[in-house]
N, C-alpha and C positions, 0 to 999 in steps of 0.2 A: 178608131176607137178612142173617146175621150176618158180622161183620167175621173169621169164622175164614175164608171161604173167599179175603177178598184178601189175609189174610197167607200163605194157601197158596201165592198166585202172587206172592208179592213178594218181598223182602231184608230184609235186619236192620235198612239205614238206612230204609225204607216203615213196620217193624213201629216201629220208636220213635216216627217221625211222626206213626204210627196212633195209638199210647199218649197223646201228646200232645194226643190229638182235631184234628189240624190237618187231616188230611186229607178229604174227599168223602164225607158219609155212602155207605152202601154201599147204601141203596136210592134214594136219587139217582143213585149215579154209575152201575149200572146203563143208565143212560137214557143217559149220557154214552158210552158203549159201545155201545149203540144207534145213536144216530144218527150215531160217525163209520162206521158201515157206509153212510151213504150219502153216496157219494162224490160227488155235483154240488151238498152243503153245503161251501162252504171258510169258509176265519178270519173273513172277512168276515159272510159270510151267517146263521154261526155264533152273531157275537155280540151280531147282532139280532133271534135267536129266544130268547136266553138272555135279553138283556135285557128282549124284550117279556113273558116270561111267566113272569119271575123265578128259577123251575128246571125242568129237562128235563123231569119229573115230568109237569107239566101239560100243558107242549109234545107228549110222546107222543099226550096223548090229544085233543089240539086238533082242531078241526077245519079245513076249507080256509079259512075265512073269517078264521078268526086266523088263521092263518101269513100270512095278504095284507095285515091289521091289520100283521102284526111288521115290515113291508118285504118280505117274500118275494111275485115274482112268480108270477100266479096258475097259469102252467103248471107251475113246481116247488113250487106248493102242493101241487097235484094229486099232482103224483109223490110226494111225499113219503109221503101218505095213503096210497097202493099201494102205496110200497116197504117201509114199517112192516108192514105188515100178512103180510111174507114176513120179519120180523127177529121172532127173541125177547129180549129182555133179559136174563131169568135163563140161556139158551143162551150167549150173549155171557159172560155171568160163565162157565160151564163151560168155556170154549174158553183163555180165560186161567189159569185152574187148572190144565189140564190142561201147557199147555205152558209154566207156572210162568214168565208174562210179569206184570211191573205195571205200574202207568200211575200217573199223576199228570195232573190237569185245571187247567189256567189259573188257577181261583178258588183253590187250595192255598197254602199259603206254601211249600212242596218245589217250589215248579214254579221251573225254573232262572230266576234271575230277569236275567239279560241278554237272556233269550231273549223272557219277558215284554213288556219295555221294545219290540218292531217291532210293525209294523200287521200284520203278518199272521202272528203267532203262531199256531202251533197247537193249538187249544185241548184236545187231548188229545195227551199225549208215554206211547205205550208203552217201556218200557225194561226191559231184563235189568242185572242187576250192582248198582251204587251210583249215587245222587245226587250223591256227598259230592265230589266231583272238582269239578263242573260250580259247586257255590259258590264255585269256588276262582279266580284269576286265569286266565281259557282263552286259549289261540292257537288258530285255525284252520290248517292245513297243508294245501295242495290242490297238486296239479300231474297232468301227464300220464301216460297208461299206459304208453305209450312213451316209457321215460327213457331219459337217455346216463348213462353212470360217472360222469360231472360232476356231475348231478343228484341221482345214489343219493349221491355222497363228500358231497355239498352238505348235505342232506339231514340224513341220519344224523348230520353232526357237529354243524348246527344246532340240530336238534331234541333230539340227544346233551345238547347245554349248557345246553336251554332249560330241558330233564325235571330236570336236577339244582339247578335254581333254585325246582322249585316250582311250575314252571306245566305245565297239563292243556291236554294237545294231545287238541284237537277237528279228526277228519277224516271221509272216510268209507267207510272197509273197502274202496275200491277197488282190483284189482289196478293195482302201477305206486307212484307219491310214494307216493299215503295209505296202503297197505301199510307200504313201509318207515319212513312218518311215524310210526305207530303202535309199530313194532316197534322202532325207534330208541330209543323216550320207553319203552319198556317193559324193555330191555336196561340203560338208567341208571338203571331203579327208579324211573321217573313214571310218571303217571297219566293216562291216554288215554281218550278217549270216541270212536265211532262213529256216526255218524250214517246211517241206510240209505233206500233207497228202496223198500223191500218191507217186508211184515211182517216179525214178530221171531219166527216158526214155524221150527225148524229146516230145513225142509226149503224156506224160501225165502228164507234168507240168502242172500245175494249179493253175491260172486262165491262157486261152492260152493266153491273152491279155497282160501277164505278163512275157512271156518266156524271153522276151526283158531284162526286168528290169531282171530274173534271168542270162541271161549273162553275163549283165553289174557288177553282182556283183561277179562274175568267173572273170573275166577279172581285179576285182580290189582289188584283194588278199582275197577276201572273202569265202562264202563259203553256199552251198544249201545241206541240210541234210534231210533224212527223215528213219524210221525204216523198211518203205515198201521196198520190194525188184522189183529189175525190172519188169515191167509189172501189175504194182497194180494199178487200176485206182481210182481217187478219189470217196468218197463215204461218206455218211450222219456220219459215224462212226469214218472215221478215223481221221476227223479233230480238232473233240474232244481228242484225242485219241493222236493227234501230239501236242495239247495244252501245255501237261506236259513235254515234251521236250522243249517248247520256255521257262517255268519257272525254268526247272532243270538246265538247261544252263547259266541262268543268278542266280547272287546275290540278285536282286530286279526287280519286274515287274511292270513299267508304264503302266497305263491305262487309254487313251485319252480322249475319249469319247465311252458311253455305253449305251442303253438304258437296262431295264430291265431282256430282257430276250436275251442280247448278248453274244456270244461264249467269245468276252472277257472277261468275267466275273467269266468263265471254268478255263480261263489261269488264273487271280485272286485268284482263290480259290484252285488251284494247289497247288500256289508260297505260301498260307497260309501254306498246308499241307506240302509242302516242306520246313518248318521253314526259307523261304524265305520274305524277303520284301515285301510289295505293298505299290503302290504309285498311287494316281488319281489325275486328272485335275480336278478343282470346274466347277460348270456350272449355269445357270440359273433354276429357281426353275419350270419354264415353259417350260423349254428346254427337250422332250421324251432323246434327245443323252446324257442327263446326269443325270438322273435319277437313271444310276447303280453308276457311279462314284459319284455321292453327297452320295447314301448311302453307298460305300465303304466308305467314307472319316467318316460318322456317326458312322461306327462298329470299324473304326479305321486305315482305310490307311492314311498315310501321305499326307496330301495334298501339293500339288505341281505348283507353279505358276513359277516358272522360273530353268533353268538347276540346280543353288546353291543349292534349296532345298535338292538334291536328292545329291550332292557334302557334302553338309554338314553331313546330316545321315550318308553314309560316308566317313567319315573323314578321311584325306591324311593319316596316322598311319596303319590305315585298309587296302586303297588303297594299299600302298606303301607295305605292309604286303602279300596282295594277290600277287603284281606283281613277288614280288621276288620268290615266289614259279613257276613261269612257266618258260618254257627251253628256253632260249636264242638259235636261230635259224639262225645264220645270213643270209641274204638273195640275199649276192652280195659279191664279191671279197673285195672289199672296208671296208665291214661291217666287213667281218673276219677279216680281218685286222686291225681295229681298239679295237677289241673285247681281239687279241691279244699283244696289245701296253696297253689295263687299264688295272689297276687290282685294289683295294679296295684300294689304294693310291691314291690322288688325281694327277693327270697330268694335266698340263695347256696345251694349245690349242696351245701355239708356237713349244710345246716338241712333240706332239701328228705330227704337221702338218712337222718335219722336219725330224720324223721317217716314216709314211706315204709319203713323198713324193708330198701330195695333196695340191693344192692351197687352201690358209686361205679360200676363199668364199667359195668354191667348199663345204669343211672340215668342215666347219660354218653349211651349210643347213644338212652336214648328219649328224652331231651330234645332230643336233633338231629335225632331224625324227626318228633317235637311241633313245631318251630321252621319245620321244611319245610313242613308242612301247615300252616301259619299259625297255631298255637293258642296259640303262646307265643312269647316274644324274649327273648333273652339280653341284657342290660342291660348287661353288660361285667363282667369281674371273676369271671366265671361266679356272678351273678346272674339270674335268671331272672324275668319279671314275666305277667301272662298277658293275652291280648291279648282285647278284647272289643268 
């Protein structure tokens, strides 16, 4: 299988990584595609079949006696042998082609690496869009479908402030918060990710009222992800289940509004076990939608009334700490270009604009959107240095 057919199903940031060599040979990963079809393998069990048999490769063609060798009990040895035997591999590669989805596998260096860091990563992330977001410092945004105007104002101005600092709000295409979380960060020109509990086939997006808003956020460098493989349709289980990807992906998880017994509340209690953040909105003491967020704020989340809170926790040192750890990407002829004119020296903007060739204005707006996406900082003086 050559590598034309996964740059068929992927993005310009997958095709560089590809060029790179970093990513899953393509008759391994195959195998990798294979076997998240079957679903009574999780992260777990996943990564004591990988382990024991070094790649998927061998594992396919194992027999029940290995997979009981690898930890796997013998009745889902058994299954597994039947259920291979109804999957094809190279069908698997066509089904992703087709509906021009890509993936990324655990052992990748593109594989988000916060999301890495939980015990139960998923070791295949299908995704439409970009990567490049998800390197970037994430907030998770979760709350309920039934919001008040309190919620939606709350919301939108939070996540309004948060988008224009640079940070990629991680939600999950929900109708209700994660909707307007997403639409909010995409109106201030941030960068949003989705995370879903169905495949990534159009026709089992979910909610379908929401296909819209997941285009728009394809279309704006962002990025829709899920562990299901094509053709998973949503289900009571799996959106619990996608919860701990919206918290493993992010640093810290906002939680809008909640009543009691909300799914947000799943994602909250993730991002706890993931030695992750939380963060809630206060509410009225009469209000059912905040009833979880007042008693998060009780056990100990941070309460949050304006974007600073959640800037302050943390603080530029930290930021600036994560940012330098993700790969510089540039995204446009222009951007190389200037990427290769810094270096840890400061250069002023007149040196910069008469080795580029670019007019001062032109030079001005893309070095403030190089600065947002972390790839460079203005040193002061309108020096520029490039951050690595």
């Amino acid at each position: 299988m050559s590598n034309t057919l996964l740059l068929q199903a992927g993005n310009k940031t997958a095709e560089k990584l590809l060029k790179n060599g970093r990513e899953t040979a393509p008759e391994e990963a195959k195998y990798w595609l294979a076997f998240s079809q079957i679903n009574k393998i999780g992260p777990v069990k996943f990564r004591k079949i990988l382990r024991y048999f070094n790649n998927l490769k061998n594992a396919w063609q194992a027999d029940t006696a290995s997979f009981i060798k690898s930890g796997i009990e013998e009745k889902l040895a058994q299954e597994i042998i039947i259920l291979r035997s109804q999957i094809n591999p190279d069908e698997e590669w066509e089904k992703l082609a087709k509906e021009k989805v890509n993936f990324v596998t655990i052992t990748d260096e593109s594989y988000p690496p916060l999301l890495k860091e939980i015990y139960d990563a998923p070791p295949i992330l299908y995704f439409r869009g970009s990567l490049e977001p998800l390197y970037n410092f994430c907030l998770g945004v979760v709350g309920t479908r039934k919001f008040s105007p309190y919620g939606r104002q709350a919301a939108k101005e939070i996540v309004s402030d948060l988008s224009r600092q640079g940070i990629t709000i991680v939600s999950g295409l929900a109708l209700g918060i994660d909707a307007i979380a997403h639409e909010a960060c995409l109106q201030a020109g941030g960068l949003t990710a989705a995370v879903l509990g169905s495949g990534l086939d159009w026709q089992n997006i979910y909610p379908s009222q929401n296909r819209y808003l997941a285009n728009k956020i394809i279309e704006s460098d962002g990025a829709i992800l899920s562990e299901y493989p094509i053709g998973t349709m949503p289900a009571k289980f799996t959106f619990p289940m996608r919860n701990r990807i919206i918290s493993g992906l992010s640093l810290g998880t906002l939680v809008i509004e909640a009543p009691e017994s909300s799914g947000a509340l799943i994602t909250a209690k993730h991002a706890l076990e993931q030695n992750r953040e939380v963060f809630a909105l206060p509410g009225s003491i009469y209000s059912v939608n905040s009833q979880g967020t007042n008693n998060l704020i009780k056990q100990g989340a941070k309460m949050v009334t304006k974007a600073d809170d959640i800037l302050e926790e943390f603080n530029l040192r930290q930021i600036a700490g994560f940012t330098k750890e993700k790969k510089i990407v540039p995204e446009s002829q222009e951007e190389e270009m200037i990427i290769k004119i810094l270096s840890q020296e400061p250069t002023h903007i007149d040196k910069i604009a008469n080795e580029s060739k670019l007019k001062i204005n032109a030079l001005a707006s893309l070095l403030t959107m190089m600065e947002i996406k972390g790839m460079i900082k203005d040193a002061g003086g309108k020096n520029y240095i490039l951050i690595k």
